[in-house]
C-alpha positions as CSV (number, residue, x, y, z in Angstrom):
1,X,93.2,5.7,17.1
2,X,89.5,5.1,17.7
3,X,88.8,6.3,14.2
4,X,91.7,4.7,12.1
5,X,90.8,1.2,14.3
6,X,86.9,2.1,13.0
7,X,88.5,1.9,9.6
8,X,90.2,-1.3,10.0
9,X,87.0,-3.5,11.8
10,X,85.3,-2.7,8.1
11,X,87.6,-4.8,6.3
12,X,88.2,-8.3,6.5
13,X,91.6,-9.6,7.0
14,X,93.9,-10.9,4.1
15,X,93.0,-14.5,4.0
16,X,89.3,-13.8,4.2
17,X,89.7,-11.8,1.5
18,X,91.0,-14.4,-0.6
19,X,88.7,-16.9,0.4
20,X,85.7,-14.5,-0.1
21,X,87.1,-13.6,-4.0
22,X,87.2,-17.6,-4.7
23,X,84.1,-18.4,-3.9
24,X,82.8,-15.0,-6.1
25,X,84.2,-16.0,-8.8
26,X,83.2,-19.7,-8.5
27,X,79.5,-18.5,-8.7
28,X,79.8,-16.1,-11.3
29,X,81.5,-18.8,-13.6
30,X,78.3,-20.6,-13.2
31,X,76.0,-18.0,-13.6
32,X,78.0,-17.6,-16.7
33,X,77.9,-21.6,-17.6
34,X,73.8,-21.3,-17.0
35,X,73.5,-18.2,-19.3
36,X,75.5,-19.8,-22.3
37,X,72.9,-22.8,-22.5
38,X,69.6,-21.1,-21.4
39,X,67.9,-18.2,-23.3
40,X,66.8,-15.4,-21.0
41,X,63.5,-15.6,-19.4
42,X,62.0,-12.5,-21.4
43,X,63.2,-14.2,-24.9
44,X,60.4,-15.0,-26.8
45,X,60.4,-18.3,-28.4
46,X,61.0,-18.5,-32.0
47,X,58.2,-19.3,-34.2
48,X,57.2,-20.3,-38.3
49,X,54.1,-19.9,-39.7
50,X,52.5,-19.8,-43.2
51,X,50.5,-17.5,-45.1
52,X,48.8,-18.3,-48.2
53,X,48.8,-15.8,-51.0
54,X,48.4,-15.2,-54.5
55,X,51.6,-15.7,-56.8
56,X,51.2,-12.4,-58.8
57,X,54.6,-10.9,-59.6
58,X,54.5,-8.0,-57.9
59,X,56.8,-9.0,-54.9
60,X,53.9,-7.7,-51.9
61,X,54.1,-11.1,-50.1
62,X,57.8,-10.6,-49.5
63,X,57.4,-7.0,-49.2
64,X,54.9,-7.9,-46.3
65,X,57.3,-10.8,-44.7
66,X,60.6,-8.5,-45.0
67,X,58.8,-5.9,-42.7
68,X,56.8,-7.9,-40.5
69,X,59.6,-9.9,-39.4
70,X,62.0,-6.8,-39.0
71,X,58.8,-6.3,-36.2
72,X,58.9,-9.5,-34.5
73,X,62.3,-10.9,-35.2
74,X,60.5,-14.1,-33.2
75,X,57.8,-15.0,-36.2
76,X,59.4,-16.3,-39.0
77,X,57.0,-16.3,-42.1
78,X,57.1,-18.9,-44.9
79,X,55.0,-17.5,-48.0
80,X,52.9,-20.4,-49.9
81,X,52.1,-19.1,-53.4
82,X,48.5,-19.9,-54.0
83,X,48.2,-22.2,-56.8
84,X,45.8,-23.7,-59.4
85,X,42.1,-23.3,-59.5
86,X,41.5,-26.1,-57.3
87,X,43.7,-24.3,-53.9
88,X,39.8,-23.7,-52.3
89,X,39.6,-28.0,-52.6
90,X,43.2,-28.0,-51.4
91,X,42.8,-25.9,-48.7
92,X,39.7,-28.0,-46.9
93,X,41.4,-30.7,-47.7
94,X,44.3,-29.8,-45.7
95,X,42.5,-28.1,-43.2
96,X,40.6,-32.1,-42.7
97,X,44.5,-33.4,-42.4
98,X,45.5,-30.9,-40.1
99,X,48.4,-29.4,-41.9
100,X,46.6,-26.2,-43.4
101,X,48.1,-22.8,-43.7
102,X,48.5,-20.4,-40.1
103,X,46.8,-17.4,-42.2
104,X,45.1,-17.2,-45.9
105,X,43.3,-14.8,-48.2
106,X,39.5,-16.0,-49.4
107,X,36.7,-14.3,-50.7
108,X,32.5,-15.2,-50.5
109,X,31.0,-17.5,-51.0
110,X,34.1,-19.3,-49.9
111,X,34.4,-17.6,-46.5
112,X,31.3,-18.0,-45.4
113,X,31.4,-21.3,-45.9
114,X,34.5,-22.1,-43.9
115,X,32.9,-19.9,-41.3
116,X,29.5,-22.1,-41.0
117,X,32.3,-25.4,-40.7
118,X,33.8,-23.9,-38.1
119,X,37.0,-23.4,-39.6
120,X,38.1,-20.0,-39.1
121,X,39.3,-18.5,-35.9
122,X,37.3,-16.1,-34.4
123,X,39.0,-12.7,-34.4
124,X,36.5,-10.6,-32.0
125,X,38.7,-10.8,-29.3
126,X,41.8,-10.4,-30.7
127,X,40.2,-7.0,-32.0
128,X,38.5,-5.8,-29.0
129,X,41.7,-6.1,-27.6
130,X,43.8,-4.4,-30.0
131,X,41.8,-2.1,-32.4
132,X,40.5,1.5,-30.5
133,X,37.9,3.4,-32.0
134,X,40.1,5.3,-33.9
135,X,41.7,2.8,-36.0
136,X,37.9,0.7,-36.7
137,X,36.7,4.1,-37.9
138,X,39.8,3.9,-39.9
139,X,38.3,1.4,-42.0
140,X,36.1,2.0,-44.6
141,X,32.3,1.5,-43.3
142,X,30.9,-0.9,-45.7
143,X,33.8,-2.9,-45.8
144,X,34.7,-3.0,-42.2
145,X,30.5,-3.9,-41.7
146,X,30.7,-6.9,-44.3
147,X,33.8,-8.7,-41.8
148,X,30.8,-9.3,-39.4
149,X,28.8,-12.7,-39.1
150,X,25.1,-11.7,-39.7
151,X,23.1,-14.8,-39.1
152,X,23.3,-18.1,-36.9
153,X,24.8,-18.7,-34.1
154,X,28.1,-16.7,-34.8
155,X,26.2,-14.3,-35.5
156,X,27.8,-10.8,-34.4
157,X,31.5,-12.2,-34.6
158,X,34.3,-11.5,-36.5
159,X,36.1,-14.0,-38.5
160,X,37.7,-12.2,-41.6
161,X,39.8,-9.1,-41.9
162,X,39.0,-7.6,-45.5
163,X,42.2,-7.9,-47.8
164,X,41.4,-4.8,-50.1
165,X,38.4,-2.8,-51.5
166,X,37.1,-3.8,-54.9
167,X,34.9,-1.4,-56.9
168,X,33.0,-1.6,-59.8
169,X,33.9,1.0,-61.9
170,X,33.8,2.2,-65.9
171,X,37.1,2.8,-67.6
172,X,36.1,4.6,-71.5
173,X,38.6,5.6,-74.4
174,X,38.8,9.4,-74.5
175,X,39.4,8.9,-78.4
176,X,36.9,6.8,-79.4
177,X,34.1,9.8,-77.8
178,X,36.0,12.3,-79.5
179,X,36.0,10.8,-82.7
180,X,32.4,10.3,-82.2
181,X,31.1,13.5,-80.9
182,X,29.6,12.4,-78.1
183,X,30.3,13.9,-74.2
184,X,32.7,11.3,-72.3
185,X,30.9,10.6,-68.9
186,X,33.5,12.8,-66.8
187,X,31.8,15.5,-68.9
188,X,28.3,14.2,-68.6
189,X,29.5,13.8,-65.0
190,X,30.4,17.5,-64.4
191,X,26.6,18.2,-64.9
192,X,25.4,15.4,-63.0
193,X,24.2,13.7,-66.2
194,X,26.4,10.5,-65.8
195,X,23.1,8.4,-65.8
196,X,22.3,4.9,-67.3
197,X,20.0,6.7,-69.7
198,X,23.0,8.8,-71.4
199,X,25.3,5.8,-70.9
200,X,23.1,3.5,-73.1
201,X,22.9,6.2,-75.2
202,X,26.4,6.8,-75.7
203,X,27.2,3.3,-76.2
204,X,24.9,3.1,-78.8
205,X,26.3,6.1,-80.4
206,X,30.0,4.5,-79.7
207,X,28.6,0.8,-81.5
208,X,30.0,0.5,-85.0
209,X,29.1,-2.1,-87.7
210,X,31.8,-2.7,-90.0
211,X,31.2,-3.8,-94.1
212,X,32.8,-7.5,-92.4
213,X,30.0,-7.3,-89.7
214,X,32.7,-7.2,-87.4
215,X,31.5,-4.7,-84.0
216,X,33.1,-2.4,-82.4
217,X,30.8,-2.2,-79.4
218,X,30.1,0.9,-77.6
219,X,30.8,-1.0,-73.9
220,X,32.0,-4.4,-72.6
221,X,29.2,-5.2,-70.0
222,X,31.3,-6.5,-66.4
223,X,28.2,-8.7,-65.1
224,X,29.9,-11.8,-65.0
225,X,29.1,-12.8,-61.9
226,X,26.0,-12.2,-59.3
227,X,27.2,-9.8,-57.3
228,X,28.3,-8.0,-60.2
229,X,24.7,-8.0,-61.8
230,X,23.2,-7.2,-58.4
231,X,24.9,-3.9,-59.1
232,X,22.3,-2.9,-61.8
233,X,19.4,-4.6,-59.6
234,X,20.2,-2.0,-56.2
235,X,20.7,0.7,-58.6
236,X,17.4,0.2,-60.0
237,X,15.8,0.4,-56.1
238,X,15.7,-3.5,-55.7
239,X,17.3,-6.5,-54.5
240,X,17.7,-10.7,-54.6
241,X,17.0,-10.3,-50.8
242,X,15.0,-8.2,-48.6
243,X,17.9,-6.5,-46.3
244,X,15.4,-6.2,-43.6
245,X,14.1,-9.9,-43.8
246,X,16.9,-11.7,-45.6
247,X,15.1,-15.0,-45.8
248,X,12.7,-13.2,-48.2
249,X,13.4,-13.4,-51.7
250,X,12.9,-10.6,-53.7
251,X,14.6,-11.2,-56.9
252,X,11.0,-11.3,-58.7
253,X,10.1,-7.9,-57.7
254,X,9.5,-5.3,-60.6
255,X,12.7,-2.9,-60.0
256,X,14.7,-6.5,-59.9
257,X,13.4,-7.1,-63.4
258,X,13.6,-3.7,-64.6
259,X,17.6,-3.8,-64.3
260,X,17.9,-6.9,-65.9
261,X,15.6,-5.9,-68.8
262,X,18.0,-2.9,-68.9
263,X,21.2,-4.9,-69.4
264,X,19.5,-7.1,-71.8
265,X,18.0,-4.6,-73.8
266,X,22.0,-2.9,-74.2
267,X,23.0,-6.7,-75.2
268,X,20.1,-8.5,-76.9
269,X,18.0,-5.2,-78.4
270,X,21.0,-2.4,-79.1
271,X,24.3,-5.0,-80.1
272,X,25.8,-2.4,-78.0
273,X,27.7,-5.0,-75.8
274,X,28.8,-8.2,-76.4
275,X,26.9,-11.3,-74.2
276,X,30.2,-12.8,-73.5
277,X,33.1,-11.5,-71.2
278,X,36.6,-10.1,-72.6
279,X,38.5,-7.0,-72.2
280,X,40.6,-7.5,-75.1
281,X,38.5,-5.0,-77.2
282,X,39.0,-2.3,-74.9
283,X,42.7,-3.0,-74.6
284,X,42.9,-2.9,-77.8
285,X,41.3,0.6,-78.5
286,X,37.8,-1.1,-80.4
287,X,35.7,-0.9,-77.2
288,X,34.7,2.7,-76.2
289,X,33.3,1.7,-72.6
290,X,34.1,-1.5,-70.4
291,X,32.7,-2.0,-66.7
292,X,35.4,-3.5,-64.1
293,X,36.8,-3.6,-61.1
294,X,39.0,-0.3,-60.0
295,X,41.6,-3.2,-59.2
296,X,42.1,-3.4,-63.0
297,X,43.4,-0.1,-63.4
298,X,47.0,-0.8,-63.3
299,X,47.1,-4.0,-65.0
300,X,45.4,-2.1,-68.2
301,X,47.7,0.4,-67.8
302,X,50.3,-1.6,-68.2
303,X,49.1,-3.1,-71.5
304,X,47.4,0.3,-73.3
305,X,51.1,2.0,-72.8
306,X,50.0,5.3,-73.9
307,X,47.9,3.9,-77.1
308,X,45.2,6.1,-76.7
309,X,43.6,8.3,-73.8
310,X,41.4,6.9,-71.2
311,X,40.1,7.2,-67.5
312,X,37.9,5.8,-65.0
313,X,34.8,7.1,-63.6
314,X,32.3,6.0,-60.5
315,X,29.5,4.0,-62.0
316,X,26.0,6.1,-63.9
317,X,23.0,6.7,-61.7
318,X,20.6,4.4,-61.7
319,X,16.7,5.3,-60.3
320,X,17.8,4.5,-57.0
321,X,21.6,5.9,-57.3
322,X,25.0,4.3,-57.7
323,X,25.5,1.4,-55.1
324,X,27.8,-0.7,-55.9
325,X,28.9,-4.2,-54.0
326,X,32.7,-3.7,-52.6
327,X,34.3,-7.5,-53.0
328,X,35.0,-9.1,-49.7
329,X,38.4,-10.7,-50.2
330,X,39.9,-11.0,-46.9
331,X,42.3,-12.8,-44.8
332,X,41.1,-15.5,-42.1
333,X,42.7,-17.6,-39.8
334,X,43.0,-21.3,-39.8
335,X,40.6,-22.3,-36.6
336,X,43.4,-24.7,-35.6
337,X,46.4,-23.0,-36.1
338,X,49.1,-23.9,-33.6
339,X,50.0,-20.4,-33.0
340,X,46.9,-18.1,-33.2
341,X,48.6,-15.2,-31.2
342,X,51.2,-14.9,-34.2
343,X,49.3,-15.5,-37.0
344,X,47.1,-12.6,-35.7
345,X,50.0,-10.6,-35.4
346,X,50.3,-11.0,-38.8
347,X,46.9,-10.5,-39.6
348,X,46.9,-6.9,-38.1
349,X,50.0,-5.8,-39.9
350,X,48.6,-6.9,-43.1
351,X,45.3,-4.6,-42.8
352,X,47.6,-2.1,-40.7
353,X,48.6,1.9,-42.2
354,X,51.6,0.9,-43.2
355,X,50.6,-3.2,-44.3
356,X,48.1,-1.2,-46.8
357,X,50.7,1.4,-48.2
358,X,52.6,-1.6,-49.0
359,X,49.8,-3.7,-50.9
360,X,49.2,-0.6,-52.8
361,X,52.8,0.5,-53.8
362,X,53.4,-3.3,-55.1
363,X,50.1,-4.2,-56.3
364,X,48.3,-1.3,-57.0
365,X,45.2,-2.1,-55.2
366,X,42.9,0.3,-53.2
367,X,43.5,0.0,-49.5
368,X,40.8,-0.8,-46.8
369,X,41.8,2.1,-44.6
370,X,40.7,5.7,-45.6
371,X,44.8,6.4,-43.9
372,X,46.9,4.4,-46.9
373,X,43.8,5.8,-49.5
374,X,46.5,8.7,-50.0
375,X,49.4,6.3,-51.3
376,X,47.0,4.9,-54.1
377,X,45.7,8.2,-55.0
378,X,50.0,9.5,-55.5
379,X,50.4,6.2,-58.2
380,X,49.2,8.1,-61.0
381,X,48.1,12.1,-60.5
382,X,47.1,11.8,-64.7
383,X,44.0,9.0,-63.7
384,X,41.1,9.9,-62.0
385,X,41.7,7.4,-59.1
386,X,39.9,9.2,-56.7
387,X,37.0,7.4,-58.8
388,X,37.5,4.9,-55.9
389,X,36.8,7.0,-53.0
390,X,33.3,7.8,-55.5
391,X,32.6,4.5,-55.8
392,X,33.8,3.4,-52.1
393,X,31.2,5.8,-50.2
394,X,28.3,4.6,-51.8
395,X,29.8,0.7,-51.9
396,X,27.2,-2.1,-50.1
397,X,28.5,-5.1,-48.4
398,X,28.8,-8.3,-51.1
399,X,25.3,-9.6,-51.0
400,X,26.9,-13.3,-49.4
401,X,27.5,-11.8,-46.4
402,X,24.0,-11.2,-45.5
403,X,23.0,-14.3,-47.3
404,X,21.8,-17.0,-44.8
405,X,20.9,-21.1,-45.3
406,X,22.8,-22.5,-48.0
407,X,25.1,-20.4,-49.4
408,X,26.8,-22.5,-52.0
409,X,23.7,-23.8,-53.7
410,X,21.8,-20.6,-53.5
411,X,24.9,-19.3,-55.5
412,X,24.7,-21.4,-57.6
413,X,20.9,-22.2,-58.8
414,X,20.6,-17.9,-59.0
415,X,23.5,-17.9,-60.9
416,X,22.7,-20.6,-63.8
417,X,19.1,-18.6,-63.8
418,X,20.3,-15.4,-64.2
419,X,22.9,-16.5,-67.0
420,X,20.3,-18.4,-69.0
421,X,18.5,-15.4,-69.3
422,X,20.6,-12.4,-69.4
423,X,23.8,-13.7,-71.1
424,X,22.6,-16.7,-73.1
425,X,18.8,-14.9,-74.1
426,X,17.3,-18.7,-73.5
427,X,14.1,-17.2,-71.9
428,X,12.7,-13.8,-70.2
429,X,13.8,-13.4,-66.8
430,X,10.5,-13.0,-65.1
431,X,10.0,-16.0,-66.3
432,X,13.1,-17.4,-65.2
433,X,13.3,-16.4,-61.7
434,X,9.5,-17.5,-61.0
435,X,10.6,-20.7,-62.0
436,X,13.1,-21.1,-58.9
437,X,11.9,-19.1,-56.3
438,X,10.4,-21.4,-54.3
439,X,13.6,-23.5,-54.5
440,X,15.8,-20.5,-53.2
441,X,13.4,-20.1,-50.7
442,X,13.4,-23.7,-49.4
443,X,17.8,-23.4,-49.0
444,X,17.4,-19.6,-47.5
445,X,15.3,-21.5,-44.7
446,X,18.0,-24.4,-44.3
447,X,20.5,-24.2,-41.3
448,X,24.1,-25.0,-42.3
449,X,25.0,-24.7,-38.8
């Protein structure tokens, strides 16, 4: 009996029972009224921000968003297509009003300049928190060197994630140097003979004169822009500035004027280029050479559609080698962005492995990250794309980003010079360059900031 009455003292008696089960069931119906109108705690609140990109057809921006939202089902991602030639003008302007994009691609001078206006978010700590060693050494050096404030006092931050690398490279018509006789330059290459001195000489070989007068020119010269002529300037051992004492111009020096006189010479003295940009001679099959960006490679495959036989090769050796500047398109954030830890979430994913793979497999484009460098050389095993990872391991940071003082009008005054001369022949550019060098050196001693 003591056991079985044991038993009995555990349970309650019948109407306790009851009474206990009613008032159970009383508080889980409103545990059950609270969870149907309040989200759990660990939910994450539901967020919409916008990333400005380029409108180019090839479905990446919704490639990106599709997959970055499967991620973080809380970010939603609204794409605005970047639009018109003005969108730099837009874009300040909205950033003034306050309604400005979360997250945007740019490129120098541009960045810079929203950099000394304090309108980009710093990124330093959002990296040193999430990027190990591994994945910055994941990044190619130059371009992963050029994200870095070099002057002032951000100097030493990080305020742009680079978008894409952009090489200078030489695509040339297989055809038109068989016809000819003369050794393509992945043949010259072989032997180490890919130089600018058997370059000008095959595209004077490759210039023809017809009984019209109309040319077929032996190259399409790519120097279209200053960093693109500073190319020929650090392959001939020189530089606009000194890289250990940027405030000192150098532009005058002799090896600066030596690579100009070379590209003029091919233009002005052979006829073996044309002063004036256009690829529609090489996608045409007329041109035998053209200098571009590795980034073109798709789009003129696209349009030569098996017409004739061509490649791409790393750029000739100069005196001083084959540097060549890697473009610094890159994505920043909007210093006042309502939701900075999202957008850099997006940030990251963009220049991620798998972010990367995906630019390349819509676009095209060669990836920042040596990782995804794989997926671009698999587009096409019949092009030398690997040209890229040539051209990438001797690549310099764009010359803006170690470019301090002014940055706009610098731009521009060495700009107008250097065209006056080079592409328009109006005077020698020794002459040319003396003629503004105390100017530049005036606004490389001013202090946006």
């Amino acid at each position: 009996m003591h056991g079985l009455g044991s038993v009995r003292e555990r349970w309650p008696r019948r109407g306790h029972r009851t009474a206990g089960r009613r008032r159970l069931g009383l508080v889980l119906a409103l545990v059950g009224l609270f969870l149907s109108v309040a989200p759990p705690s660990h939910a994450q609140e539901q967020v919409t921000i916008t990333l400005l990109y380029r409108q180019d057809g090839t479905g990446t921006a919704e490639r990106w968003i599709e997959e970055f939202e499967a991620l973080h089902p809380h970010i939603k991602v609204e794409w605005q297509p970047r639009t018109g030639s003005d969108w730099q003008e837009k874009l300040l302007l909205e950033m003034m009003a306050g309604t400005a994009p979360d997250v945007f691609e740019f490129w120098s001078p541009f960045n810079q300049q929203l950099r000394q206006k304090d309108l980009l978010l710093n990124l330093t700590p959002y990296m040193q928190r999430d990027f190990t060693e591994e994945e910055i050494a994941d990044f190619y050096p130059a371009v992963w060197e050029a994200s870095f404030t070099r002057f002032g006092r951000h100097a030493g931050e990080q305020y742009i994630m680079p978008r894409y690398i952009n090489v200078m490279t030489f695509f040339y018509n297989k055809d038109r140097f068989h016809r000819a006789g003369v050794a393509n330059p992945a043949e010259l290459d072989a032997y180490d003979d890919w130089t600018w001195d058997t370059f000008r000489e095959a595209a004077r070989k490759l210039t023809v004169v017809h009984e019209d007068g109309a040319r077929d020119y032996g190259v399409m010269l790519g120097i279209y822009s200053l960093p693109r002529v500073l190319n020929w300037i650090w392959g001939a051992g020189g530089d606009i500035l000194d890289p250990q004492e940027p405030t000192r111009f150098i532009g005058h020096e002799a090896e600066a004027v030596a690579a100009i006189q070379f590209l003029s010479d091919i233009i002005w003295k052979d006829g073996s280029s044309p002063s004036t940009w256009g690829d529609s001679g090489w996608l045409s099959g007329r041109f035998a050479m053209i200098e571009d960006a590795m980034a073109s490679t798709f789009r003129y495959k696209g349009i030569i559609d098996g017409r004739f036989e061509w490649d791409v090769i790393r750029r000739p050796a100069g005196p001083a080698g084959r540097p060549g500047y890697l473009v610094d398109d890159s994505f920043g954030i909007w210093a006042q962005t309502p939701h900075p830890e999202e957008a850099w979430q997006l940030v990251k994913f963009l220049v991620s492995k798998r972010g990367q793979e995906i630019m390349v497999e819509q676009s095209g484009l060669p990836p920042v990250r040596r990782s995804a460098a794989e997926a671009y050389f698999a587009l096409d095993p019949n092009l030398n794309l690997r040209a890229f990872a040539d051209a990438v391991m001797d690549a310099r940071p764009t010359i803006y980003s170690r470019m301090p003082g002014n940055i706009s009008e610098i731009h521009t005054l060495l700009w107008e010079t250097i065209s006056d001369s080079l592409l328009r022949n109006m005077q020698p550019y020794p002459v040319a360059i003396e003629s503004i060098r105390s100017a530049i050196e005036l606004l490389l001693q001013s202090d946006p900031e």
